[in-house]
C-alpha positions as CSV (number, residue, x, y, z in Angstrom):
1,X,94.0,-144.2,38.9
2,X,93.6,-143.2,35.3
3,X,93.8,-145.4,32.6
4,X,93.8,-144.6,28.6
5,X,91.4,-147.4,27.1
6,X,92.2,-148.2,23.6
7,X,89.7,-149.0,21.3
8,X,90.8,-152.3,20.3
9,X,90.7,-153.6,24.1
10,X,88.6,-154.6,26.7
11,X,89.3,-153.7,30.7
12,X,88.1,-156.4,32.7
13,X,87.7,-155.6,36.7
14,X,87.1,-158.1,39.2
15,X,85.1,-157.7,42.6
16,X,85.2,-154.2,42.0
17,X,82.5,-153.2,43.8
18,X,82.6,-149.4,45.4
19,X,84.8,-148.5,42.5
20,X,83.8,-145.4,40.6
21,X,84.6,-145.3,36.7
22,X,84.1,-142.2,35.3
23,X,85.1,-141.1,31.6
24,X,87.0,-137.7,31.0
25,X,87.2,-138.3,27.4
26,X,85.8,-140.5,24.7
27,X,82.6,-142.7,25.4
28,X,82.4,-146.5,26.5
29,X,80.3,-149.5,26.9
30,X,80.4,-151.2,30.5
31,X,78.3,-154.1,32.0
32,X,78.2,-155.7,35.3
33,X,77.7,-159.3,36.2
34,X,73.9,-160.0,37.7
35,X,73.1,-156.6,35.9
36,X,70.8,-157.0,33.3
37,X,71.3,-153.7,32.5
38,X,74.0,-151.9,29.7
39,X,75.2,-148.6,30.2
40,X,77.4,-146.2,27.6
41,X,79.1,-143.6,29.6
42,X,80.5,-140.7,27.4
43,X,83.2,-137.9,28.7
44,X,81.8,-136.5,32.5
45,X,79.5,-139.4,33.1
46,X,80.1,-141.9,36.0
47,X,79.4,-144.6,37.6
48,X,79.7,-146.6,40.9
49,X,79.6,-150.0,40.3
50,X,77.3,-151.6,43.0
51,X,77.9,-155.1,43.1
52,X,80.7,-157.8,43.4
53,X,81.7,-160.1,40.3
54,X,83.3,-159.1,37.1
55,X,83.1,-155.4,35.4
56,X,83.9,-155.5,31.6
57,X,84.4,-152.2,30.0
58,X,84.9,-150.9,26.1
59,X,86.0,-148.2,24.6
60,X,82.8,-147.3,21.5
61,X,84.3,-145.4,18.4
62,X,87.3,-144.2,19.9
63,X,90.1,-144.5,22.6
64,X,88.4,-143.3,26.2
65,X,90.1,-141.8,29.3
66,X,89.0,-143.6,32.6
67,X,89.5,-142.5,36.1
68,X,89.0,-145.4,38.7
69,X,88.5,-144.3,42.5
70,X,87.9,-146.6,45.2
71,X,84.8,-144.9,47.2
72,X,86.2,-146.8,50.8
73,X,88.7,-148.9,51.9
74,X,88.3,-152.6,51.2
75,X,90.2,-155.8,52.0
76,X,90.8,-156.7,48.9
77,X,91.8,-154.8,45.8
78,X,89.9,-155.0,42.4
79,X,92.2,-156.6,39.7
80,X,92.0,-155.1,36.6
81,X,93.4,-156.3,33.3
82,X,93.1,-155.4,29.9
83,X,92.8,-157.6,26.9
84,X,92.3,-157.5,23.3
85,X,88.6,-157.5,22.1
């Protein structure tokens, strides 16, 4: 799936573990529940998010282009939603 992120809003994922975002234009901020860790992807970069709970992604300076791909098949699917900052 891609997605066009605006800057004003925020995509929020739920258990999406397995799920690969990666950026094909723009730059944005993502964090992962129980990861202390922040991580700014800009276009080409990606990332497989690695744990269940909720993924919240922003777009930095500008509008971003996402892809979203599911890595395997799993029981449930991730909800996504996006939502003003």
């Amino acid at each position: 799936m891609n997605a066009l992120l605006k800057q004003d809003r925020v995509l929020r994922l739920e258990e999406a573990a397995g799920l690969v975002v990666e950026v094909s234009q723009g730059e944005v901020w993502l964090t992962q529940e129980r990861d202390p860790r922040d991580y700014f992807l800009r276009a080409g970069d990606w990332l497989r998010i690695d744990r269940s709970g909720t993924v919240v992604i922003s777009a930095v300076g500008s509008d971003a282009w996402l892809a979203l791909t599911a890595l395997h098949s799993r029981p449930g699917r991730a909800a996504l939603a996006a939502v003003p900052a």
